[in-house]
Kinemage of the C-alpha trace (Angstrom):
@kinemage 1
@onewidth
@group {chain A} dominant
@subgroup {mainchain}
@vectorlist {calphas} color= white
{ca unk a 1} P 59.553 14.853 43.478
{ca unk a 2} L 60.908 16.979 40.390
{ca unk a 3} L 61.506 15.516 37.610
{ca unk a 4} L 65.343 15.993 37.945
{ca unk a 5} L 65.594 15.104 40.851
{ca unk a 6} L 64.443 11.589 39.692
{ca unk a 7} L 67.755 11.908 37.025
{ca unk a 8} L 69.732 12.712 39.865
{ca unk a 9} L 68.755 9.935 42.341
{ca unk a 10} L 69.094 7.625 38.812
{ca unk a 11} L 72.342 9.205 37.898
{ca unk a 12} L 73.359 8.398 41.881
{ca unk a 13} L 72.680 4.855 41.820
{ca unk a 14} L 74.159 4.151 38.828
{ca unk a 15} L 77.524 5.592 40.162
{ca unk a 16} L 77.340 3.818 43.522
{ca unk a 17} L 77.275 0.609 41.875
{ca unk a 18} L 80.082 1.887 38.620
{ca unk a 19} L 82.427 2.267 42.184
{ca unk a 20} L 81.478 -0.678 43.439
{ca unk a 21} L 82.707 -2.332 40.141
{ca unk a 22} L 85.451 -0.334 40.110
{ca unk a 23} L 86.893 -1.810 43.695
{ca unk a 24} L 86.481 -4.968 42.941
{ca unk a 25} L 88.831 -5.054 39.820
{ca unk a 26} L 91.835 -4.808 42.109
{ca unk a 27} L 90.732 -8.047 43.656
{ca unk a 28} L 91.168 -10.275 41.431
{ca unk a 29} L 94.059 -11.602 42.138
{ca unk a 30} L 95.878 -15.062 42.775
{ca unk a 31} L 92.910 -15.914 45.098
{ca unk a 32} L 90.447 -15.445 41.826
{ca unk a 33} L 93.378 -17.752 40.064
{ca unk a 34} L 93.326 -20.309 42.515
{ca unk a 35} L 88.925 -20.269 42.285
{ca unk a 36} L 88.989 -20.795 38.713
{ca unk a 37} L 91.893 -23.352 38.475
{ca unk a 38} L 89.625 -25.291 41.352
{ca unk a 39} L 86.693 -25.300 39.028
{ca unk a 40} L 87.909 -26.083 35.654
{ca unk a 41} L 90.524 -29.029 37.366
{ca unk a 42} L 87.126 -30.520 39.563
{ca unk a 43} L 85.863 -33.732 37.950
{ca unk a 44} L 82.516 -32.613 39.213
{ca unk a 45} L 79.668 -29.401 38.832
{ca unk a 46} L 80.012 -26.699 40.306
{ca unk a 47} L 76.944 -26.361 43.115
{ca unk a 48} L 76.243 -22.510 43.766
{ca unk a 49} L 74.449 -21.230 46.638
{ca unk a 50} L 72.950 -18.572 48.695
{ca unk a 51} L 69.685 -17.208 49.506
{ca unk a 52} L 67.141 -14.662 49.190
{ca unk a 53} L 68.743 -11.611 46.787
{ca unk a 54} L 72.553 -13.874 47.096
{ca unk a 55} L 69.756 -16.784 46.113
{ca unk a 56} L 68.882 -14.442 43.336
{ca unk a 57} L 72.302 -13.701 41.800
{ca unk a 58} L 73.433 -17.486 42.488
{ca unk a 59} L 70.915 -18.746 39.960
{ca unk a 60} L 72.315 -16.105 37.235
{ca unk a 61} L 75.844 -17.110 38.186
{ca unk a 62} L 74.567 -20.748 37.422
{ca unk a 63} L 72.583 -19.578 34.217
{ca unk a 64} L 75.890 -18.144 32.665
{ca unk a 65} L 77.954 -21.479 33.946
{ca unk a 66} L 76.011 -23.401 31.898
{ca unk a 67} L 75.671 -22.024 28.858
{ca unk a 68} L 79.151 -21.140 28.858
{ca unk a 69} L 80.649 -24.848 29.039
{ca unk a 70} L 81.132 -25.053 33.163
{ca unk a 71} L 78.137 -27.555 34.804
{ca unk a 72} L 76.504 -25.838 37.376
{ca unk a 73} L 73.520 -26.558 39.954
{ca unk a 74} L 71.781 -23.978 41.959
{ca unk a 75} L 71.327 -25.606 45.384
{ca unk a 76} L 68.891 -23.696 47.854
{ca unk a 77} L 69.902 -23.891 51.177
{ca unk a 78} L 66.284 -24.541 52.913
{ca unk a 79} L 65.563 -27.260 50.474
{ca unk a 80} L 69.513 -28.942 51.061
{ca unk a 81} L 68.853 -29.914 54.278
{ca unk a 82} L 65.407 -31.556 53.050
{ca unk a 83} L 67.132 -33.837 51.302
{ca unk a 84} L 68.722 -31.456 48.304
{ca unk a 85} L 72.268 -32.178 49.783
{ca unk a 86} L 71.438 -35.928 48.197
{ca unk a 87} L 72.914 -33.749 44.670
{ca unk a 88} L 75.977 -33.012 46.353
{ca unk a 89} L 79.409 -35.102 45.228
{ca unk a 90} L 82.585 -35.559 46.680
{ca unk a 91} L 84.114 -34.752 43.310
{ca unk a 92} L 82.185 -31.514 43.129
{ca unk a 93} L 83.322 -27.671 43.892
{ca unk a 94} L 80.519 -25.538 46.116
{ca unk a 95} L 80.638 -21.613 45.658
{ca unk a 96} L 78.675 -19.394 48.415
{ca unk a 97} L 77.066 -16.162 47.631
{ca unk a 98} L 76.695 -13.978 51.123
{ca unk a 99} L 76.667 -10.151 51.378
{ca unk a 100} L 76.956 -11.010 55.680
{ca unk a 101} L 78.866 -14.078 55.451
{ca unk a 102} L 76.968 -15.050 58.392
{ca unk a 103} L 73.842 -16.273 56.709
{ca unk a 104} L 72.790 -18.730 58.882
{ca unk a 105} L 70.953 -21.180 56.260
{ca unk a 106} L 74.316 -21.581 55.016
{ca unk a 107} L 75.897 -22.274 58.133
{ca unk a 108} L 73.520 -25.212 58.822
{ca unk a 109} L 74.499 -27.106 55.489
{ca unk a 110} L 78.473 -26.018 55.967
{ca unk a 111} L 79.014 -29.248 58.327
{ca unk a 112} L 77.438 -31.483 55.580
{ca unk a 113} L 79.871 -30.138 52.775
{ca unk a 114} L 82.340 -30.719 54.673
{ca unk a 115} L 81.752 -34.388 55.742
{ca unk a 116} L 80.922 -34.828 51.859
{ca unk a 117} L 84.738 -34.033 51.155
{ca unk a 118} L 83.910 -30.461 48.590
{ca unk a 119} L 85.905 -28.007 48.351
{ca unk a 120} L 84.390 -24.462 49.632
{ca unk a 121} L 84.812 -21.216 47.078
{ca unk a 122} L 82.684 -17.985 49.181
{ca unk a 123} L 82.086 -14.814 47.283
{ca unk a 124} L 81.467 -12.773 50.054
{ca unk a 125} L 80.630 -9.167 51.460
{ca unk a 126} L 82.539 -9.755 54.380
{ca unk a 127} L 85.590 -11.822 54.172
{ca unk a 128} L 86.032 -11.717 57.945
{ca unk a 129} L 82.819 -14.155 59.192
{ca unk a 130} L 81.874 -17.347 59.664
{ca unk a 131} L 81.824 -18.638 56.273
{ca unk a 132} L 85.147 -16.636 55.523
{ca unk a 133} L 86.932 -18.485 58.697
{ca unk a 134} L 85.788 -22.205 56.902
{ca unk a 135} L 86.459 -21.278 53.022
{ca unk a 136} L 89.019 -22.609 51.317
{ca unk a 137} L 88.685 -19.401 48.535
{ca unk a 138} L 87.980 -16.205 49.306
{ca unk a 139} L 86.475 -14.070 46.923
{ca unk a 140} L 85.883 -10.237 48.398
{ca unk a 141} L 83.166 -8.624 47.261
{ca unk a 142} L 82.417 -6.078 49.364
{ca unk a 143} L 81.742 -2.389 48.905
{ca unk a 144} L 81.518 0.508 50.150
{ca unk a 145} L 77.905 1.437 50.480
{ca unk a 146} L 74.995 0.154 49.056
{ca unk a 147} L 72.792 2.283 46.165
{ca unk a 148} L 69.729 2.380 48.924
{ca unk a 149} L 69.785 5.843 51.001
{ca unk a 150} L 69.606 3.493 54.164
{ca unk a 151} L 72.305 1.258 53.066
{ca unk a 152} L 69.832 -1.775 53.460
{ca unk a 153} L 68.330 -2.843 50.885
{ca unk a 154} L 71.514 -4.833 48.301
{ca unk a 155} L 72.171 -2.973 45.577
{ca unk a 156} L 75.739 -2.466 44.943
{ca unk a 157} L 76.825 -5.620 46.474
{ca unk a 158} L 74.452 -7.993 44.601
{ca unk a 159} L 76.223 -6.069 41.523
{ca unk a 160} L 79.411 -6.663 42.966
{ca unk a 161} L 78.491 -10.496 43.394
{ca unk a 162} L 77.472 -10.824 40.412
{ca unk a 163} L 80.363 -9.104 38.836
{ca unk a 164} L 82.747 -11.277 40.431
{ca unk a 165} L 80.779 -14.368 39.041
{ca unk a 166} L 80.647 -13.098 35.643
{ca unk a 167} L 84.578 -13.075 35.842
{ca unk a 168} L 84.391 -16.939 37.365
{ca unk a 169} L 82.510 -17.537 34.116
{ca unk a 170} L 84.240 -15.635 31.474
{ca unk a 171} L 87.997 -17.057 32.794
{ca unk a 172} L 87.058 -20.582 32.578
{ca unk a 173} L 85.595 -19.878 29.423
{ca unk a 174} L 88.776 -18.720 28.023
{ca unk a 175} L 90.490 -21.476 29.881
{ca unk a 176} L 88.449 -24.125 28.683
{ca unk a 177} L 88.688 -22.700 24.641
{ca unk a 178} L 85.319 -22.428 24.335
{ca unk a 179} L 84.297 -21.201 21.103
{ca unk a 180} L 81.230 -19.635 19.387
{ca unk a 181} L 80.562 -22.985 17.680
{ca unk a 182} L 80.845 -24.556 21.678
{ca unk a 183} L 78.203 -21.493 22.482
{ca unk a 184} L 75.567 -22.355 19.876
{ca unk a 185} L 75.586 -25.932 20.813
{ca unk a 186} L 73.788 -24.836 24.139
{ca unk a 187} L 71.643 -22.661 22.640
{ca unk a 188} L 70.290 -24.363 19.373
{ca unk a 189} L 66.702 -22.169 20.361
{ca unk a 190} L 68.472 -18.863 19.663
{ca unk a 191} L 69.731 -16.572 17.275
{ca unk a 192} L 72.841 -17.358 17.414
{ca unk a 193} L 72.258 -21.011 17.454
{ca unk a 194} L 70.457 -20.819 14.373
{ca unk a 195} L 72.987 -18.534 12.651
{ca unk a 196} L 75.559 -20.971 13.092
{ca unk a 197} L 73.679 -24.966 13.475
{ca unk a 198} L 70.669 -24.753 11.211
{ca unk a 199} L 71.163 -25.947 7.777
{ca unk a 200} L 69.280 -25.390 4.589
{ca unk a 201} L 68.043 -28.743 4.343
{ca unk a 202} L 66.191 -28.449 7.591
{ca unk a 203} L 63.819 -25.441 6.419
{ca unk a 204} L 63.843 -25.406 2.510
{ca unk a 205} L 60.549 -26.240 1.023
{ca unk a 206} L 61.115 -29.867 -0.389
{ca unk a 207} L 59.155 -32.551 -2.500
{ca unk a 208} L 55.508 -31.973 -4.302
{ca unk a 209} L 55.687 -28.731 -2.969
{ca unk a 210} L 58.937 -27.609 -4.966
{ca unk a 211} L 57.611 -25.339 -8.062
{ca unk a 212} L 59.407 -27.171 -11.150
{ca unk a 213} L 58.749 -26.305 -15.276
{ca unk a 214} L 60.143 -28.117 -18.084
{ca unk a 215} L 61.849 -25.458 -19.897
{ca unk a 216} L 59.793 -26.375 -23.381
{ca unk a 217} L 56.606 -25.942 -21.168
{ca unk a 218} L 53.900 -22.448 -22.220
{ca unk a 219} L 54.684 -19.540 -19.982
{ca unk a 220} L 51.332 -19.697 -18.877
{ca unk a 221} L 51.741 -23.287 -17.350
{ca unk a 222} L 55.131 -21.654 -15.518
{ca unk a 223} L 52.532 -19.235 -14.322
{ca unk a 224} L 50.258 -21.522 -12.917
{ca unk a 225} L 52.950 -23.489 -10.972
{ca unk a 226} L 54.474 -20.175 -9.551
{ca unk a 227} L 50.977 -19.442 -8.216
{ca unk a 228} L 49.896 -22.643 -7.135
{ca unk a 229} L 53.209 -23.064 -5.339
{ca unk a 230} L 53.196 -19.805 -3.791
{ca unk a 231} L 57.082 -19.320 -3.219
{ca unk a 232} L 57.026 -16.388 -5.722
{ca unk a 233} L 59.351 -18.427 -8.371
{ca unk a 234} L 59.373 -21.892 -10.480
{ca unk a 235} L 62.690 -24.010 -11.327
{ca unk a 236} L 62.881 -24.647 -14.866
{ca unk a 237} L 64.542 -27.820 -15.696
{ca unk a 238} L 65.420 -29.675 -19.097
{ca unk a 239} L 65.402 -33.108 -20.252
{ca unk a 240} L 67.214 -34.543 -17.516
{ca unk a 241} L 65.772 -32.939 -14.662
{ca unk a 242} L 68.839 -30.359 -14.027
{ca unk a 243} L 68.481 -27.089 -13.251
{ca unk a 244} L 69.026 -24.591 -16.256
{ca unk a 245} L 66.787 -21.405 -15.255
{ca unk a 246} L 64.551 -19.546 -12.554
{ca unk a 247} L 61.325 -17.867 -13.362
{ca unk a 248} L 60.411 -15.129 -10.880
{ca unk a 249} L 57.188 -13.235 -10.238
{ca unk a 250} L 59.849 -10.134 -10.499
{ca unk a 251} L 60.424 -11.787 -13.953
{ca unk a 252} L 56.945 -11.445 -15.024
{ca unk a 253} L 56.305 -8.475 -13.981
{ca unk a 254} L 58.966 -7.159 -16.342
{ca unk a 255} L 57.864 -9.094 -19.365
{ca unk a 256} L 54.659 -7.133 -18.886
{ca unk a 257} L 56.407 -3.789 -18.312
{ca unk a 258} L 57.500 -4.332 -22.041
{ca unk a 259} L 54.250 -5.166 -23.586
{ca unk a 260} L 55.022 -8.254 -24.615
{ca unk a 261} L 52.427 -10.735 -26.496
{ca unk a 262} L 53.276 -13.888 -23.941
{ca unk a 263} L 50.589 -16.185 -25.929
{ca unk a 264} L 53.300 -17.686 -27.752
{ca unk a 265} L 56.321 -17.691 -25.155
{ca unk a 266} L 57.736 -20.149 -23.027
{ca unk a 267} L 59.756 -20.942 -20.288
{ca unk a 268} L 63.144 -21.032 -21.903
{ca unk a 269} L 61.940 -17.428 -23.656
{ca unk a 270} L 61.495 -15.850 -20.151
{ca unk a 271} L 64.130 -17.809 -17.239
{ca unk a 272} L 66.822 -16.253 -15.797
{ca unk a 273} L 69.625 -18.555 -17.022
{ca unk a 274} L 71.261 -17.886 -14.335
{ca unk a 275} L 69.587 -19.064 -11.155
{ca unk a 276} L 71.301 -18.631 -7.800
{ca unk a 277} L 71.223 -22.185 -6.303
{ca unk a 278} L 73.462 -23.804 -3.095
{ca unk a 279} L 73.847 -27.323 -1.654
{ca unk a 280} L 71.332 -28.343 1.045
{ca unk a 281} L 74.034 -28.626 3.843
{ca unk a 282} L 74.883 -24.966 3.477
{ca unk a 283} L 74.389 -23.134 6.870
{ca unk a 284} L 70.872 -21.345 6.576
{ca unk a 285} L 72.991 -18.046 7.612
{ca unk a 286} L 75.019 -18.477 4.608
{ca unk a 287} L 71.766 -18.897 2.153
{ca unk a 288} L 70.350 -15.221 3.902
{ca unk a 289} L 73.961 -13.821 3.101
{ca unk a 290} L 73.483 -14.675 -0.529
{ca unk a 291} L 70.010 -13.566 -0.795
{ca unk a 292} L 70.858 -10.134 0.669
{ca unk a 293} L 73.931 -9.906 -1.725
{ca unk a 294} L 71.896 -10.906 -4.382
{ca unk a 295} L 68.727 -8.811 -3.552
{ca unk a 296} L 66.491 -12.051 -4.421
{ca unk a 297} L 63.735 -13.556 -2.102
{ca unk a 298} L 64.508 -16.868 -3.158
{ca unk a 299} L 66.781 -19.685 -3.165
{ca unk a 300} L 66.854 -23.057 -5.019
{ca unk a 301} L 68.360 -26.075 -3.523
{ca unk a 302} L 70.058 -28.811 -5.569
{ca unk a 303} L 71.824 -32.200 -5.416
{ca unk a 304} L 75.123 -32.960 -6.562
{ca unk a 305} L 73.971 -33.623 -10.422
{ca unk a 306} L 71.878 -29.954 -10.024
{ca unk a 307} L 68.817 -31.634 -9.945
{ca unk a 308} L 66.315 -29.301 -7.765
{ca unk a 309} L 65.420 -30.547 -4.264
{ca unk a 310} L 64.133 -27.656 -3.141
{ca unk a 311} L 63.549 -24.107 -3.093
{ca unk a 312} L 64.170 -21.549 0.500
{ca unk a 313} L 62.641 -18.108 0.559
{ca unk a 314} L 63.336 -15.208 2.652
{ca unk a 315} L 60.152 -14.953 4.433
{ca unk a 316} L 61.410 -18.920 6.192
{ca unk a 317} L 64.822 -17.327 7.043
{ca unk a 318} L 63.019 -14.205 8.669
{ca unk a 319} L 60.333 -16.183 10.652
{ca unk a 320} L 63.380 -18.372 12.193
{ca unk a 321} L 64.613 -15.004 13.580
{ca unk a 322} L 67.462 -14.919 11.045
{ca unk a 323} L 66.780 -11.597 8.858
């Protein structure tokens, strides 16, 4: 097979599916009202199933659920009449992924829901079958042809599904006000979690480790804590322990641009008197912000008398998937 004919077939797929998409948006109608007014008003999860590629797309519906503020459970049909359907509450709202709408591992467990009390919500291929005729929601997601040459193998449809639980998702999100903040609370391991839970008090460098000089100190002893501290800068502090100055490796490599005889200098003669420093319950995204207007690598951290606590560098803030 040629080459473009490979970008062809692609190109075909991708359009068979776009269409798919494209039918569906004129379905969601009062029915998709009604399915998403059922689910945000239920006391209980919502308990998605269907199996093998509907199996597959039922665990993403329940993925995005989730971490969008709607409990979900994934409930196999082969393992709920094993003893799954124990999970199952009265209180709860069940939503049924079939292309067929005659798959019969659903039909086994359909008796059980219904003695249990739940309330049936079907996205389906085919809104005239068996689990069509005993849904209380219908949502239609059939199309026209699937993406495979032999129309087998689910392509478009599982998009379609999919789709049309993306749209579940995304509406009681909206309904529900849930907000960015909301978001990052369920995911505290990512980016976005970070950017918006992790404060600088829970990654700054802290204690013994903190490079601090007493501003009447030799440069060279300055030197010595910046390298045995190895955060690329020292606090310099007076009398009473607050903050007054920053020494920076950058800082020292300009005194030597200029030739300067440092046998005699100290750490007042050479600190930036103007040290960039933040509280330590600043957002960690905030710190990076400053650094990156700043163009500095580090950070110092004080208390509310500008004593230095401690001292955040870039490198942290990258590492954490931050930068």
């Amino acid at each position: 097979m040629a080459d473009e004919q490979i970008i062809e077939h692609g190109r075909e797929v991708i359009g068979i599916e776009a269409e798919a998409l494209r039918d569906i948006v004129d379905r969601i109608d009062s029915r998709f009202a009604d399915a998403v007014n059922l689910i945000f008003e239920s006391r209980g999860r919502l308990i998605v199933s269907g199996i093998g590629k509907s199996g597959i797309i039922a665990r993403k519906i329940v993925a995005t659920m989730n971490s969008t503020g709607t409990p979900a459970i994934y409930l196999h049909p082969a393992d709920a009449i094993h003893g799954d359907l124990g999970m199952v509450r009265g209180e709860d709202v069940v939503l049924l992924i079939s292309k067929s709408g005659n798959t019969d591992e659903l039909k086994h467990i359909l008796p059980i829901f219904r003695r249990i009390g739940v309330k049936l919500i079907s996205i389906l291929g085919a809104v005239h079958s068996s689990l069509g005729e005993v849904s209380d929601i219908i949502l239609d997601a059939s199309v026209r042809e699937e993406a495979c040459p032999h129309n087998l193998a689910p392509t478009a449809s599982t998009t379609a599904a999919l789709a049309m639980g993306d749209a579940l998702a995304v509406a009681l999100l909206k309904k529900r006000d849930f907000t960015v903040e909301d978001f990052a609370l369920f995911h505290p391991g990512g980016s976005l979690g970070k950017r918006l839970l992790l404060q600088v008090d829970q990654i700054m460098t802290k204690g013994e480790r903190v490079p601090v000089v007493h501003q009447a100190v030799p440069l060279k002893d300055s030197i010595l804590e910046i390298t045995s501290k190895r955060l690329g800068a020292t606090c310099v502090v007076n009398d009473e322990g607050i903050l007054v100055g920053v020494i920076t490796d950058g800082d020292l490599r300009r005194l030597l641009e200029r030739d300067t005889d440092m046998k005699n200098l100290l750490a007042v003669d050479v600190m930036n008197t103007r040290p960039k420093a933040v509280s330590s319950n600043i957002l960690a995204s905030t710190a990076l912000e400053l650094m990156e207007k700043h163009k500095i690598t580090q950070l110092i951290v004080i208390d509310d008398q500008r004593h230095p606590v401690g001292i955040i560098h870039l490198h942290d803030l990258v590492q954490l998937g931050l930068g």
